[in-house]
N, C-alpha and C positions, 0 to 999 in steps of 0.2 A: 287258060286259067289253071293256076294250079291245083294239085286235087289240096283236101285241107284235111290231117289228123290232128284231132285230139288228143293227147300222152297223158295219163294218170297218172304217177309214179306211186310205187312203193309207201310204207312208212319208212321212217330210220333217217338218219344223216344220210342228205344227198349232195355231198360233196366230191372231191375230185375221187373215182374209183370207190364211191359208195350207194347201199340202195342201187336207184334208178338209171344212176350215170352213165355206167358204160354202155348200159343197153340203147338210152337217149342217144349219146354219139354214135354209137353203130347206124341205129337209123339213118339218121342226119347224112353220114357217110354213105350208106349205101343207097338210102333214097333218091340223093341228088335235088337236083333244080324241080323234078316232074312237082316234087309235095313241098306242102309248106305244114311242117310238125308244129303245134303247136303245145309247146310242156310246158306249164307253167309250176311254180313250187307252188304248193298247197298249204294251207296255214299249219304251222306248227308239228310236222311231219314224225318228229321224235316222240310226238304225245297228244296223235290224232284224235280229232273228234269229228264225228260222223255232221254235226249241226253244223261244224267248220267250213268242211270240207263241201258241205251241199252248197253252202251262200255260195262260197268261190265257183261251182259249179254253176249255179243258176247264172251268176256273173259274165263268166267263158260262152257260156249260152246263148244269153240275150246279144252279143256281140257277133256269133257267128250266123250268116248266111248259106244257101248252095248246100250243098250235100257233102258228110262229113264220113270218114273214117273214126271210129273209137277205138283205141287200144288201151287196156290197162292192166297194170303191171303189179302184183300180189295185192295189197289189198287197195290199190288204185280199181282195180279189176270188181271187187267185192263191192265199193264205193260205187262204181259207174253203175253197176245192175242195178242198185237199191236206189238210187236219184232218178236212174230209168223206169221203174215201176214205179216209183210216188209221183213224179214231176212230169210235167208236157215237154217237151223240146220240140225248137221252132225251125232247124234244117232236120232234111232226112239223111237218113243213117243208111250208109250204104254195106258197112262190116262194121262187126265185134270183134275183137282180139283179145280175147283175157289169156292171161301168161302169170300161171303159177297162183292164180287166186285161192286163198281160201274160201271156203264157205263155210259163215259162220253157224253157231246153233246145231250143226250137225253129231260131232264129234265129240266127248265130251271136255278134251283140251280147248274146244274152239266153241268157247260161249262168251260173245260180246253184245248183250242184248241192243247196241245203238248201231251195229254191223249189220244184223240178222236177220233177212228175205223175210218178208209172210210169206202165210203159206198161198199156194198159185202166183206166188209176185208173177210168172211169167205171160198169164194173160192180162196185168197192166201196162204188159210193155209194149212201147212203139213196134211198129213194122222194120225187123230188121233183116234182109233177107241173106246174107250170111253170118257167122257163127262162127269163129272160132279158136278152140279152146288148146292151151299149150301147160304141158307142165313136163319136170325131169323124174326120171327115177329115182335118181340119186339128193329130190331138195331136203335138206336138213331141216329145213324152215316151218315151209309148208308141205304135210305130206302129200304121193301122189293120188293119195283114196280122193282127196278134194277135187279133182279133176273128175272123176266117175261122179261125184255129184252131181257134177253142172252136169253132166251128158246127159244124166239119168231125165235133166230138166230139159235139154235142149236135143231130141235126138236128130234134130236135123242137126246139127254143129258138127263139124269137121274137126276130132279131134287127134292130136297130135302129143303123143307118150313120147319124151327123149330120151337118150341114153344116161347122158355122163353131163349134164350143162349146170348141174345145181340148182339154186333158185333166183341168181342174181343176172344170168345169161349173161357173162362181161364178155364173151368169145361172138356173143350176137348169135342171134336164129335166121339162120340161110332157109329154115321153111317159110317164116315169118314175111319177109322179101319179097320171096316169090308169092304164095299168098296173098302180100298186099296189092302185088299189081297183077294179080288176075283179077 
């Protein structure tokens, strides 16, 4: 059986070479036959809403069986933690992947009160027994301080500082890869 990831994406246009895209096909590419990715577009991605994006989450959810892979991708990533501390989910979670996530509420550019962890969200959250966390030096987007948050939260998480990838990874993460199939 194949193993099964969940893909978050991004906000923004996710068309051909935008947002989430090229990171999705990288996957896709690298993973092969072993996984079955599963990225679905999330409602309205240009002009997210957290209430949106949960339904379609709970949606994806109640459909999936077996033990799943989460990966999400800047504020797919943000999205996955906050529906993981409010909500049950009915397979277990075998890794987290957040790549580039904000964290909202922290900083004073990044206040999106419907984005926003409580505080402790992390003892609502499932059993997940790895962790982890990716961002570049170089994102324009998202800065790198948002990654020392989550760690600051997660110090089991295996965190991983890139050099030169931005925040949209179109070149793909070869840690990311390996990772998934350890």
């Amino acid at each position: 059986m194949k193993k099964q990831i969940l893909f978050v994406h991004s906000a923004g246009a996710q068309g051909l070479h935008q947002g989430s895209r090229d990171l999705i096909e990288y996957l896709l590419d690298q993973l092969g036959d072993t996984y079955h990715l599963i990225s679905p577009m999330m409602p309205k991605p240009e002009n997210p809403e957290y209430a949106r994006w949960k339904n379609e989450l709970t949606n994806i959810f109640s459909h999936l069986e077996g033990e799943i892979i989460l990966i999400g991708h800047s504020l797919g990533g943000s999205v996955l933690l906050k529906y993981l501390s409010e909500m049950e989910v009915k397979p277990a979670i075998s890794s987290l992947f957040l790549i580039a996530s904000p964290y909202w509420g922290k900083d004073d550019d990044w206040q999106a009160e419907e984005f926003t962890l409580t505080e402790n969200f992390t003892s609502n959250l499932p059993y997940i027994p790895n962790i982890y966390l990716y961002h570049s030096k170089d994102d324009k987007v998202v800065p790198v301080t948002h990654i020392h948050h989550y760690a600051n939260e997660f110090p089991q998480a295996i965190t991983r500082v890139l050099e030169r990838e931005g925040h949209y990874f179109s070149d793909g993460i070869p840690d990311l890869i390996t990772d998934i199939k350890e």
